[in-house]
N, CA and C of each residue as an Amber inpcrd file, in Angstrom:
protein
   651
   0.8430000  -1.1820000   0.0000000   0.0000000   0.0000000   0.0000000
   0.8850000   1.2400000   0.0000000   0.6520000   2.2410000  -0.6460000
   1.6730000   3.7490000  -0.7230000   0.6750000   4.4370000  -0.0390000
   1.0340000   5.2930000   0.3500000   0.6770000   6.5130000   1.5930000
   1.1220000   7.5260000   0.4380000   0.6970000   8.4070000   0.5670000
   1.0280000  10.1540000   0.7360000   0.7400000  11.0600000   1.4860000
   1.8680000  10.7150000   2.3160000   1.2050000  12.2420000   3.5590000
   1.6380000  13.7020000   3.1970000   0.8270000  14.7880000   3.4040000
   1.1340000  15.7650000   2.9030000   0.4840000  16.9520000   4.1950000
   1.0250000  18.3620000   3.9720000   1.3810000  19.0000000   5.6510000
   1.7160000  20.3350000   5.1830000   0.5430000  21.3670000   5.8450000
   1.7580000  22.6650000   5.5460000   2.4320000  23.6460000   4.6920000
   2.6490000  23.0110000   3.3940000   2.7930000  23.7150000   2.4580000
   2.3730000  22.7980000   1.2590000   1.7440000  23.3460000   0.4600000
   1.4200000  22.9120000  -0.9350000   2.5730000  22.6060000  -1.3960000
   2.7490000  21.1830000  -2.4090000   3.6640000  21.1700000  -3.1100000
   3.2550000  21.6480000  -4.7860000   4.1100000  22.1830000  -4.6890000
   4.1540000  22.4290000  -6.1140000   3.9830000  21.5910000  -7.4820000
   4.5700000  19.9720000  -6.8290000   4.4120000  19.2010000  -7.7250000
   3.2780000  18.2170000  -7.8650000   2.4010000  18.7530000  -6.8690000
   0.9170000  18.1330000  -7.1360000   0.0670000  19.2730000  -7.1290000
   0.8020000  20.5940000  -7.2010000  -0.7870000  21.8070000  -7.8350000
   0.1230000  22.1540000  -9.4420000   0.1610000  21.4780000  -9.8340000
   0.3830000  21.8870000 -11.1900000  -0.1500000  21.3060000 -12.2300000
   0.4110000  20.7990000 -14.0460000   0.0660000  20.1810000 -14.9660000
   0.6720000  18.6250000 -14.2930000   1.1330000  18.5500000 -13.9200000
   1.3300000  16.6710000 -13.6790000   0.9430000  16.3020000 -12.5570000
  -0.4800000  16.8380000 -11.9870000  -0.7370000  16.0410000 -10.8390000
  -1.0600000  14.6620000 -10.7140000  -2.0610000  14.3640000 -11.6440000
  -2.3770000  12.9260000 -12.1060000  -1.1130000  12.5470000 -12.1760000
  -0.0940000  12.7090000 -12.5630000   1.2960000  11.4600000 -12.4090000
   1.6560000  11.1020000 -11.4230000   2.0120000  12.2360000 -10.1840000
   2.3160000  12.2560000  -9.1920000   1.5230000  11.6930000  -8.4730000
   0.4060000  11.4310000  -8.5830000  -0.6050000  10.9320000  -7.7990000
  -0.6050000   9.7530000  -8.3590000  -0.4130000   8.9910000  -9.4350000
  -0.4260000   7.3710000  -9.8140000   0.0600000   6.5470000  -9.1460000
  -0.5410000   5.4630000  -8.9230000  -0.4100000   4.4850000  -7.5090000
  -0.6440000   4.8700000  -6.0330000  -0.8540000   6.1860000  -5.9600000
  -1.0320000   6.2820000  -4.5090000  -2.2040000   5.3290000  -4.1590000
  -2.2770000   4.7750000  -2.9900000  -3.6290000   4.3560000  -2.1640000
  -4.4910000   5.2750000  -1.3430000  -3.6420000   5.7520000  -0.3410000
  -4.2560000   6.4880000   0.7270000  -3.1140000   7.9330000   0.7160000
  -4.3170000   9.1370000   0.9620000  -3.5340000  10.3430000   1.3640000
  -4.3590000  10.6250000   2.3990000  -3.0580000  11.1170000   3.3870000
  -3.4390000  11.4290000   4.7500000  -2.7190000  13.1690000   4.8490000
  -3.4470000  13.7130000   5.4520000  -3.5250000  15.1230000   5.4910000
  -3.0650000  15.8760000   7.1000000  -2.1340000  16.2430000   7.2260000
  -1.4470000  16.7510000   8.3230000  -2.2940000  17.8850000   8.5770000
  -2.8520000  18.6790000   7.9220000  -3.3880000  20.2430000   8.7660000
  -2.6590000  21.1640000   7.7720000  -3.1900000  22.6070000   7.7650000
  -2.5670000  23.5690000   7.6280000  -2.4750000  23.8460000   6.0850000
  -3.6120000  23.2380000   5.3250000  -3.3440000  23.6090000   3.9320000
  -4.4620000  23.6870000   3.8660000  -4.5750000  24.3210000   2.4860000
  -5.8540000  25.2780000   1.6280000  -7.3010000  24.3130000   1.5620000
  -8.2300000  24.5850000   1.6460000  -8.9360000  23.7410000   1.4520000
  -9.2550000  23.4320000   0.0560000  -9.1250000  24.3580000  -0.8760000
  -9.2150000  24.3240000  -2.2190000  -7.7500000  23.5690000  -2.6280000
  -6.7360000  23.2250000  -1.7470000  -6.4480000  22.2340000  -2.3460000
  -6.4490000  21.0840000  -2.2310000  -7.1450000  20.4440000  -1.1750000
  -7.2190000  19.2320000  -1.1160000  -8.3210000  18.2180000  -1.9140000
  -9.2760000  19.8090000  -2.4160000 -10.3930000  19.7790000  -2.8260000
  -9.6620000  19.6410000  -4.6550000  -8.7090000  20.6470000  -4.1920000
  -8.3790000  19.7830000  -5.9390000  -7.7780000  18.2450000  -6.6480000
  -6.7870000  17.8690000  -5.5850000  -6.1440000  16.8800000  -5.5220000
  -7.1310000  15.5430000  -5.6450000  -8.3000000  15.7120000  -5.1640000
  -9.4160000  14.7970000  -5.5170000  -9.8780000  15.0770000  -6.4140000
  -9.9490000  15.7030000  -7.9820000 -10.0120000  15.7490000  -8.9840000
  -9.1940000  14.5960000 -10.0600000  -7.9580000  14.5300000  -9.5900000
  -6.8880000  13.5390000  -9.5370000  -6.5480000  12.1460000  -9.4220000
  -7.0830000  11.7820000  -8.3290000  -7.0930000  10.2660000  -8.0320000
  -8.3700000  10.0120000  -7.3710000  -8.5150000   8.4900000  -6.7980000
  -9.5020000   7.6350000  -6.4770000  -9.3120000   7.8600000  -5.0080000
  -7.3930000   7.9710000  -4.8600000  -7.3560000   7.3910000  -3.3010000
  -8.0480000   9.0290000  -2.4370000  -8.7370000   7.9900000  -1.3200000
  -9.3060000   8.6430000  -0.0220000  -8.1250000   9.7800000   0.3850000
  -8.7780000  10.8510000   0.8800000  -7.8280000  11.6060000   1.6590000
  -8.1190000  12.0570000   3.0210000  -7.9620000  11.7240000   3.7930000
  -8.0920000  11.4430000   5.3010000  -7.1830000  12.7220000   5.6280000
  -7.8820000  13.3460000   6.7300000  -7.0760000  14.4220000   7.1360000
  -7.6130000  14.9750000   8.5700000  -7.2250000  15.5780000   9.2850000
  -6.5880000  16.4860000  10.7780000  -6.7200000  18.1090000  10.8260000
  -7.3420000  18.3150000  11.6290000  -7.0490000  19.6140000  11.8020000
  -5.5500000  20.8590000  11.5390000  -5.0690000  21.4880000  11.0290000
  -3.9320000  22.2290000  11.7340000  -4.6220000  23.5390000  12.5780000
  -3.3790000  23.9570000  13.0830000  -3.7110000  25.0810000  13.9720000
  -4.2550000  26.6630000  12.8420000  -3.9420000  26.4070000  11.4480000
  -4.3290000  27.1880000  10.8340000  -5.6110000  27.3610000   9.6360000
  -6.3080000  26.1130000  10.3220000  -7.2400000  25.9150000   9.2920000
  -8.8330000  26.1420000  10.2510000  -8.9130000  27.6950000  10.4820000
  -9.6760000  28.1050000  10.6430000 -10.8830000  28.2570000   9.7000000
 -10.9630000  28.3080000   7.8980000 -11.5950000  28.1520000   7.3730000
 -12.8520000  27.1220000   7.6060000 -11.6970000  26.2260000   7.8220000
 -12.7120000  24.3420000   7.5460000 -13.9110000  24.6260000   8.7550000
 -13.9440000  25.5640000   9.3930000 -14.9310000  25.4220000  10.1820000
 -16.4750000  26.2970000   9.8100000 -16.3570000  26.7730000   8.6090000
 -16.8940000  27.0570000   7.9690000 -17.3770000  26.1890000   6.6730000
 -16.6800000  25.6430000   5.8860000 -16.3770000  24.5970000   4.9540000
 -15.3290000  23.6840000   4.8150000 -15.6760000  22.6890000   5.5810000
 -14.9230000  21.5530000   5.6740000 -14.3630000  20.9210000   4.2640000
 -13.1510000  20.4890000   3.5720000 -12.6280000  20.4020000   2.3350000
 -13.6480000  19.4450000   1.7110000 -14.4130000  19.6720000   0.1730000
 -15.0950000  18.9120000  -0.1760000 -14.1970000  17.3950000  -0.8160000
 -14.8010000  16.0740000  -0.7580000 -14.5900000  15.0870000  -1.2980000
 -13.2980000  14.4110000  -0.3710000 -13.1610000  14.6310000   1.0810000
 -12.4330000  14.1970000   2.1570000 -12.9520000  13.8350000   3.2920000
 -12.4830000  13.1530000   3.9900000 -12.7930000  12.6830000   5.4030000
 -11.9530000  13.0380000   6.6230000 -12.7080000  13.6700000   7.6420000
 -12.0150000  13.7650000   8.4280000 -12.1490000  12.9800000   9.4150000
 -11.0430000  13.0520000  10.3610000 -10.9320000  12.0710000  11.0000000
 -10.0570000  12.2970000  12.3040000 -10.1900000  13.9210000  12.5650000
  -9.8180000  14.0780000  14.0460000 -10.8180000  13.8490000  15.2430000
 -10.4100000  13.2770000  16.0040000 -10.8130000  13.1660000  17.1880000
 -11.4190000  11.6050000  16.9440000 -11.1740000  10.7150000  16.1630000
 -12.0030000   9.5170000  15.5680000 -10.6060000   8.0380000  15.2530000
 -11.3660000   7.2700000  15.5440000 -10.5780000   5.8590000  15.3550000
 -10.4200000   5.1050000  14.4120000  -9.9150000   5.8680000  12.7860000
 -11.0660000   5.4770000  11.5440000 -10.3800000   4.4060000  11.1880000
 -10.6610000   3.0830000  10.6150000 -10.5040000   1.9830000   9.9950000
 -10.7130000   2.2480000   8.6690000  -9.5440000   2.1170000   7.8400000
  -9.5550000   2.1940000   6.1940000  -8.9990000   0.8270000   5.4010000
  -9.6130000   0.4080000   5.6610000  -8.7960000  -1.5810000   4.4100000
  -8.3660000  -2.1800000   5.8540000  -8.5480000  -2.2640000   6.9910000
  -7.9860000  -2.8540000   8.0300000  -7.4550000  -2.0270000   8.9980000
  -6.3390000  -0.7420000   8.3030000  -5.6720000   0.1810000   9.0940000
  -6.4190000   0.6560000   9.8680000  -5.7970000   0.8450000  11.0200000
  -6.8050000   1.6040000  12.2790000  -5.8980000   2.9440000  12.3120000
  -6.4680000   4.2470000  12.3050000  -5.5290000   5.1960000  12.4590000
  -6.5640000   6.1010000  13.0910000  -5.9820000   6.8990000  14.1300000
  -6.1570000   7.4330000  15.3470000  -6.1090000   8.9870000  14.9520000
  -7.1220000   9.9820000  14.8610000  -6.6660000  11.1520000  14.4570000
  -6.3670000  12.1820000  15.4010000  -5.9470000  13.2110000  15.3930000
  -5.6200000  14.4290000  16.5520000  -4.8500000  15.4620000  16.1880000
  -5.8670000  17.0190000  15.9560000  -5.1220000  17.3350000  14.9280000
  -5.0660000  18.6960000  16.5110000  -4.2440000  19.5310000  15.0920000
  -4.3580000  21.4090000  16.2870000  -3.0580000  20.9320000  16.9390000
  -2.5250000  22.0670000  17.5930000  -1.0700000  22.4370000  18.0960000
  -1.6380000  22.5230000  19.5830000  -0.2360000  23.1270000  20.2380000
  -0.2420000  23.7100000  21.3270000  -0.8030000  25.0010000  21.2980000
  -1.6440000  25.1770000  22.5190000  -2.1490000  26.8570000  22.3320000
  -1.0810000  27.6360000  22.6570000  -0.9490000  28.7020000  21.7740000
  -0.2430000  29.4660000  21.8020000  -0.5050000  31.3820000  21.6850000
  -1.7660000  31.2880000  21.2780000  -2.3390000  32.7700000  21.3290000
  -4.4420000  32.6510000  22.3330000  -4.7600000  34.0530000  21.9860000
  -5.6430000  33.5870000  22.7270000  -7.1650000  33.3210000  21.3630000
  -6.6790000  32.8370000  20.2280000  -7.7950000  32.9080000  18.5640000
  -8.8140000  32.2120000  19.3390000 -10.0470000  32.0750000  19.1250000
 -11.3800000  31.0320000  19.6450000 -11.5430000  30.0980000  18.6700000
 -11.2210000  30.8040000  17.4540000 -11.5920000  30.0790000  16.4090000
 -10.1610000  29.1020000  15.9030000  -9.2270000  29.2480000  16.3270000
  -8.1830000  28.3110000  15.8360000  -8.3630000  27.0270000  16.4830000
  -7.6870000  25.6410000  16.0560000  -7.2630000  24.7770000  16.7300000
  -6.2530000  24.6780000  17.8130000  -5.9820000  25.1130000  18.8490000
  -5.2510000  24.9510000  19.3100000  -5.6720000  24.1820000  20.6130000
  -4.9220000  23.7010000  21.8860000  -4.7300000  23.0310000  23.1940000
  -3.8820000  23.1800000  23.8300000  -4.2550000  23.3870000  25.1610000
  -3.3980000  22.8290000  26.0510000  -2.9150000  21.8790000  26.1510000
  -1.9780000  21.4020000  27.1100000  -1.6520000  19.6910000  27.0560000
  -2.5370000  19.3370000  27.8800000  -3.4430000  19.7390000  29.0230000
  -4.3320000  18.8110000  29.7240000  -5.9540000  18.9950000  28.7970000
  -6.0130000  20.0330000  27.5020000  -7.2970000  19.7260000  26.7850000
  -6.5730000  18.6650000  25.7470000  -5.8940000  18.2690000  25.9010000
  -5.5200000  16.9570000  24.3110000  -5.4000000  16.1220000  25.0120000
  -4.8130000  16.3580000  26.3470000  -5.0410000  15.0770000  26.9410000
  -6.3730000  14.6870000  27.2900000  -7.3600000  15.5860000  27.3590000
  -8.4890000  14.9590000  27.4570000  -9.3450000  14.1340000  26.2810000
  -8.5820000  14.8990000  24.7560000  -9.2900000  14.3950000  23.2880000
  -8.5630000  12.9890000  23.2480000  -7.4300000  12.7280000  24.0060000
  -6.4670000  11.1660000  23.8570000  -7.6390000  10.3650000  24.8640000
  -8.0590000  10.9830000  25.9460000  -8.7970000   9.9530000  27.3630000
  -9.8750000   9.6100000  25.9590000 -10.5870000  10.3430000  25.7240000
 -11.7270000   9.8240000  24.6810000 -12.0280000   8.9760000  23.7170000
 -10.9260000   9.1160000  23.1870000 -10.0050000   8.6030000  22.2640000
  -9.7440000   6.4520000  22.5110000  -9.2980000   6.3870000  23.8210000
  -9.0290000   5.2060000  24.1700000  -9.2890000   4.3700000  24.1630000
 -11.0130000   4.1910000  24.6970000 -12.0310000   3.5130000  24.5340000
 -12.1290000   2.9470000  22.7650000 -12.2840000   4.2270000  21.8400000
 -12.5500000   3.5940000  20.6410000 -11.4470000   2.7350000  20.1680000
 -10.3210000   3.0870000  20.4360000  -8.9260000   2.1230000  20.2870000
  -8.6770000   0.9220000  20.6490000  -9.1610000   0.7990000  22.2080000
  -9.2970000  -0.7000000  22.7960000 -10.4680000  -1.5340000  22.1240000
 -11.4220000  -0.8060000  21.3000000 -12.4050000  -1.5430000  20.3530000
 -12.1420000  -1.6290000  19.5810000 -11.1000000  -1.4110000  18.8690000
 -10.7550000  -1.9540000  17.9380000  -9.1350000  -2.5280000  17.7990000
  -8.8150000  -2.6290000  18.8630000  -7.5990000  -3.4530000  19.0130000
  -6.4040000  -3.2440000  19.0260000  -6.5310000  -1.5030000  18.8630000
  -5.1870000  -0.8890000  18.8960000  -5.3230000  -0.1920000  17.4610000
  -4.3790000   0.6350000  17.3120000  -3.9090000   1.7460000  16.2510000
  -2.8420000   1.1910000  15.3680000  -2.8170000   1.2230000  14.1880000
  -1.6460000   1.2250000  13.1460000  -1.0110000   2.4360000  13.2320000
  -1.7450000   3.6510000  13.2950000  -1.2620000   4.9150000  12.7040000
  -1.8410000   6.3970000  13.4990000  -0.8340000   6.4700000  13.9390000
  -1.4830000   8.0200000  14.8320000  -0.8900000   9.3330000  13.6430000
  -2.3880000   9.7120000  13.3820000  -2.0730000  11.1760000  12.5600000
  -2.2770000  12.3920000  13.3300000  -1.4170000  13.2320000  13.0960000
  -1.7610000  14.2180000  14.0150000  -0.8400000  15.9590000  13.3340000
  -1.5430000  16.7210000  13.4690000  -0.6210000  18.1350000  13.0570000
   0.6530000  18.4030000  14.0910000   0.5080000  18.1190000  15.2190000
   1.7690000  18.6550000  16.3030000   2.2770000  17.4390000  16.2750000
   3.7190000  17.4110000  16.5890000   5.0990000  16.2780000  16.9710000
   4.5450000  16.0020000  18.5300000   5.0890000  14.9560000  18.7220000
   5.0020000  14.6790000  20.1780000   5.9800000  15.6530000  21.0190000
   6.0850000  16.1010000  22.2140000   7.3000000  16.8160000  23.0640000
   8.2210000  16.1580000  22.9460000   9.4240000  16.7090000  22.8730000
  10.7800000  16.1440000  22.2650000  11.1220000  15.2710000  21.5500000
  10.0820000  15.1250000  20.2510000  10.3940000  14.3310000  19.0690000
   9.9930000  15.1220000  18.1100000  11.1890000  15.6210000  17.4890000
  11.1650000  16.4930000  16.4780000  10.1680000  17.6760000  16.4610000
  10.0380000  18.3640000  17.9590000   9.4440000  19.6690000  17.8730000
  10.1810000  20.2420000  18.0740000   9.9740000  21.7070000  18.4380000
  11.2010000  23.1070000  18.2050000  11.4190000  23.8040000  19.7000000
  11.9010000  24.7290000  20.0200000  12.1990000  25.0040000  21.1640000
  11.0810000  26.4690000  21.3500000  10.7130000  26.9840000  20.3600000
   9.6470000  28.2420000  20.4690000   8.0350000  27.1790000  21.1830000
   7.6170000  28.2120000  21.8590000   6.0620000  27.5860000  22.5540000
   5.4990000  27.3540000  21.3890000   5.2330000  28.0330000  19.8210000
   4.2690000  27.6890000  19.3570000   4.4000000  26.5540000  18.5800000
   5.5470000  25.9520000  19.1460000   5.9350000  24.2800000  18.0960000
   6.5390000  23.2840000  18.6430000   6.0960000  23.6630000  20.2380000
   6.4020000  22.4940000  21.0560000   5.2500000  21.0570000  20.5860000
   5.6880000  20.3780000  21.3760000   4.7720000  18.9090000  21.0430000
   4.0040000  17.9710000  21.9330000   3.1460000  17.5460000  22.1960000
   2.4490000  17.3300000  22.8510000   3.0310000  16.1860000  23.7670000
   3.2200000  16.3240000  25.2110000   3.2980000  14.9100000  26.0320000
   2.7990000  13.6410000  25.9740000   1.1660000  14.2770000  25.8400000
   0.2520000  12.9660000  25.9540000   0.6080000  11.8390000  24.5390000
   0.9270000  12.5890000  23.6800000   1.1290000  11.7790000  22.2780000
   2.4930000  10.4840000  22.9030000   3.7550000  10.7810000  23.8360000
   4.7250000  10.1470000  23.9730000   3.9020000   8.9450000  24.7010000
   2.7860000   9.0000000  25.5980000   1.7610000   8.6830000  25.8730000
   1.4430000   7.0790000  24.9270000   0.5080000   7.5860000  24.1260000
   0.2010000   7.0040000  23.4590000   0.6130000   5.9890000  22.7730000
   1.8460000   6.7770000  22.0950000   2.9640000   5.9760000  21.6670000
   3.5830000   4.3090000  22.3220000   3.4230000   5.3370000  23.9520000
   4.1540000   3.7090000  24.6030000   2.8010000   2.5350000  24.7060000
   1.6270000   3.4740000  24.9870000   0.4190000   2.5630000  25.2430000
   0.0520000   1.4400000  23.9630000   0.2240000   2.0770000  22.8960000
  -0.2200000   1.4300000  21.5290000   0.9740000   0.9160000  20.7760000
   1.8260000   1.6530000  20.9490000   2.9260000   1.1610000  19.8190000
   2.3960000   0.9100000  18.1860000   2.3360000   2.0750000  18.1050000
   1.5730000   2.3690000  16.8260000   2.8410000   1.6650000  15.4320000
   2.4900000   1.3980000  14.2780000   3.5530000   1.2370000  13.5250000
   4.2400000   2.7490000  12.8780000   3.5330000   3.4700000  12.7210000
   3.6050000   4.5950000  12.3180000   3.2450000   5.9880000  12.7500000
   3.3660000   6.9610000  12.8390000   3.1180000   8.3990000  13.7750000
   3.5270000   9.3850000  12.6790000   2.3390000   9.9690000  12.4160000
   2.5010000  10.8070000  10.7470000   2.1940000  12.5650000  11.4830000
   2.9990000  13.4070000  11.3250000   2.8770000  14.5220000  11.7640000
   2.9590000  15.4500000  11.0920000   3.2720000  17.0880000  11.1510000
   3.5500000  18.5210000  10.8250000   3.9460000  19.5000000  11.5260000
   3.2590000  20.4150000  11.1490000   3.7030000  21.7470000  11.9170000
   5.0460000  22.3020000  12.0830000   5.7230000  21.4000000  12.1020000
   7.2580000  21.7710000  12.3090000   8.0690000  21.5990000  11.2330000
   7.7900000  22.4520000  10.1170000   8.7610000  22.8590000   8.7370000
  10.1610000  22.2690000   8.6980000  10.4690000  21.2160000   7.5320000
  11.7530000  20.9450000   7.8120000  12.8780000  22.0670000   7.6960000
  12.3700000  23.1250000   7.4270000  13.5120000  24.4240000   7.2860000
  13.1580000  25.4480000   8.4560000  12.7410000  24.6360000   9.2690000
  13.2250000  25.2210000  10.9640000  14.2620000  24.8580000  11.2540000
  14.8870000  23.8130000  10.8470000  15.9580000  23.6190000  11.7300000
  16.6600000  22.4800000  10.5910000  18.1160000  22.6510000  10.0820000
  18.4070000  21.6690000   9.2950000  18.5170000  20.1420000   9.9290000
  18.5650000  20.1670000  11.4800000  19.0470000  18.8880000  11.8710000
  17.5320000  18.3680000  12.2400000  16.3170000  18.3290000  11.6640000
  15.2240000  17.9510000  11.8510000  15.1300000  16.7010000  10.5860000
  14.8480000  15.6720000  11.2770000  14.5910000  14.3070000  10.5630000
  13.7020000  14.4950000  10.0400000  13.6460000  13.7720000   8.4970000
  12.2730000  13.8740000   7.8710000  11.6000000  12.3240000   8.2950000
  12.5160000  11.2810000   8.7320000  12.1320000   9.9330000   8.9860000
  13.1960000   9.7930000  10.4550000  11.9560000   9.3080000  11.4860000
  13.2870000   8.5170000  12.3710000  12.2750000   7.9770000  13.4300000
  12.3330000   6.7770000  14.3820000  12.1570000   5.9690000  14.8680000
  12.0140000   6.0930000  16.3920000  10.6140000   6.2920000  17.1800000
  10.5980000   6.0170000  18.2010000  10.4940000   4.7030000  19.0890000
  10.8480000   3.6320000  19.4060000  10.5760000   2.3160000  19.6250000
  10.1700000   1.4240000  18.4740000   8.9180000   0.9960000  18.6080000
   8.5030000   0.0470000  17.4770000   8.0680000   0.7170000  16.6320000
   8.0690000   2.1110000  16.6650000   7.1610000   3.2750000  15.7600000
   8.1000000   3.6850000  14.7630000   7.7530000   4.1380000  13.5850000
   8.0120000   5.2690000  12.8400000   7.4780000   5.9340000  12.3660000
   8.8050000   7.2510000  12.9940000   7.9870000   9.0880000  12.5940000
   8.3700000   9.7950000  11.8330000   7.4350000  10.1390000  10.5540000
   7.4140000  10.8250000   9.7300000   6.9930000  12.1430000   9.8640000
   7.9740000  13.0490000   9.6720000   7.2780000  14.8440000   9.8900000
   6.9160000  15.0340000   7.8480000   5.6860000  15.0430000   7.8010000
   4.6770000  15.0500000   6.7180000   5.0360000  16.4350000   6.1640000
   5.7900000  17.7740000   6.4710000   5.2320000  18.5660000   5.6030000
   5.8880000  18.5440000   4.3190000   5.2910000  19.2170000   3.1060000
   4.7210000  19.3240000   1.5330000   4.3370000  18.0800000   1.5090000
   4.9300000  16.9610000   1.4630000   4.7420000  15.7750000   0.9740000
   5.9380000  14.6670000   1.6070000   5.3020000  13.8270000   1.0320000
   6.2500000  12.2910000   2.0100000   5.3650000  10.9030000   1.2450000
   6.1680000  10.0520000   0.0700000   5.5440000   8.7010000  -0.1480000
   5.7740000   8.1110000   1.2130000   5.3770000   7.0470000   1.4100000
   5.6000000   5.7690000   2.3130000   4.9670000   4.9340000   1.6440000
   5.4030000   3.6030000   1.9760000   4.5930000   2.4820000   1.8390000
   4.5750000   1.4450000   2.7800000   3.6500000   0.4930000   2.8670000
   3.4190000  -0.0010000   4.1170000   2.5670000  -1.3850000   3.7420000
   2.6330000  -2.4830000   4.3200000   2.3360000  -3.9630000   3.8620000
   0.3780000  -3.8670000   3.9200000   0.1020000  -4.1770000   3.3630000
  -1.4950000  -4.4460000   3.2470000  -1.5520000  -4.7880000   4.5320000
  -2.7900000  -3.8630000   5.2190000  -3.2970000  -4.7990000   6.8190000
  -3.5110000  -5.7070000   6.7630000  -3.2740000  -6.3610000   7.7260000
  -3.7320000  -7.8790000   7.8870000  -5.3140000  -8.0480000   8.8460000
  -5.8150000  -9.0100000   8.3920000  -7.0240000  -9.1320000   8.6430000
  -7.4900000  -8.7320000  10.4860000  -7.9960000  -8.1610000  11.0440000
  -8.5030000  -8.1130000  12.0430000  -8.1640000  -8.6960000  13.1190000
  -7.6310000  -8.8970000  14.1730000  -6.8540000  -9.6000000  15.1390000
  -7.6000000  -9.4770000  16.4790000  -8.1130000 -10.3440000  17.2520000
  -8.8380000 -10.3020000  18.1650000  -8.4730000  -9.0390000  19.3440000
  -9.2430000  -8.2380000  20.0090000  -8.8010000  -6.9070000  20.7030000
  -7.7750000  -7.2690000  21.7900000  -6.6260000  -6.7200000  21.6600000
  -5.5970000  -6.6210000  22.7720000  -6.0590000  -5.6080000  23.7460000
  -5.6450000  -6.3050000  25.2660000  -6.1000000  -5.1820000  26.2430000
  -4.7800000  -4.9180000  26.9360000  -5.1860000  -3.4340000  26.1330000
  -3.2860000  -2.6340000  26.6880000  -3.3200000  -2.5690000  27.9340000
  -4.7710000  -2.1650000  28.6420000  -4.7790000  -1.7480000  29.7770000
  -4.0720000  -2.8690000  30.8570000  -3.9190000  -4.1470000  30.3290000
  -3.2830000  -5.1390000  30.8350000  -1.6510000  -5.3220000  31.9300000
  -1.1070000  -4.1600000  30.7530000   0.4270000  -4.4380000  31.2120000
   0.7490000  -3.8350000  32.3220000  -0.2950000  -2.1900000  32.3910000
   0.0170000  -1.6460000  33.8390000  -0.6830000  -2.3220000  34.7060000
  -1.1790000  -3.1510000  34.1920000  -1.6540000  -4.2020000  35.8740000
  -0.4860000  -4.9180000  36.3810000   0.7020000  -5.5290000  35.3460000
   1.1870000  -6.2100000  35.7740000   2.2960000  -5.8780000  36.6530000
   2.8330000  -6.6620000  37.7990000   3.6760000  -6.2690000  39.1010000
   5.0180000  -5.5940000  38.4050000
């Protein structure tokens, strides 16, 4: 299966004359936050594959018009061909907007408590999408691009295969990984664009109960 995650800035090489190329073979595009809605709305002109997407902290529009011919899927446990992927979009708050996405770490930690339940029903997460980095994995040292705790959280609870992110421009900082590895996870910082590919899910696996291990002595 190919992924295209995309974050942040439009690429150039899918708003132009060769989008249909660039887009051939994709399966699934997953959407970090923080881009136009008219373009995601175009990019489905293009291909078949679904585009699944997250809040960013700058997509105050969508709350007005949510991108046509997409799914969202923050705050939700969505199952696509098997994949279970976990959405959570918006940054750290950092100003006082009403209308932006943003959080505290104890309001995301409350969208993760919510969150849990639908996860343990379905057996755990393949894929946590989300606009902010986790805290000290590949976020920045300014407040408005720190990264969320609860996500490091998560991470250990689920052991996701994958953790697809944004917000944090790889030309913040040259020593920012575009790929690198938390435990059993790998993290991709999504912005313009990012292929991946990833083995067809495997069929449904009876529900693991994470809540299990902190029982144990």
């Amino acid at each position: 299966m190919k992924i295209l995650a995309i974050s942040d800035v439009p690429s150039k090489a899918l708003w132009d004359y060769g989008t249909r190329e660039h887009l051939e073979g994709i399966d699934l595009i997953l959407s970090c936050g923080d881009l136009p809605q008219k373009y995601l709305e175009y990019l489905t002109n293009f291909t078949a594959a679904p585009i699944l997407y997250v809040h960013g902290n700058h997509d105050c529009s969508y709350r007005q018009h949510e991108p046509g011919g997409c799914t969202c899927v923050d705050d939700e446990v969505y199952v696509w061909k098997g994949l279970r992927i976990m959405g959570l979009g918006g940054s750290i708050k950092y100003n006082m907007r009403p209308d932006s996405y943003q959080y505290t770490e104890k309001e995301m930690s409350g969208r993760v408590r919510k969150l849990r339940r639908k996860a343990h029903k379905a057996g755990g997460i393949d894929l946590l999408l989300t606009h902010s980095p986790a805290a000290g994995l590949n976020d920045n040292t300014d407040h408005a691009h720190k990264g969320f705790e609860c996500f490091n959280a998560l991470l250990d609870e689920f052991e996701p295969q994958w953790f697809v992110h944004g917000h944090v421009h790889l030309n913040y900082d040259a020593k920012l990984p575009r790929v690198c590895t938390r435990g059993k996870t790998m993290v991709i910082n999504a912005t313009e664009r990012y292929v991946f590919e990833i083995p067809d899910p495997a069929p449904a696996a009876p529900p693991r109960h994470f809540w299990g291990k902190w029982l144990e002595p």
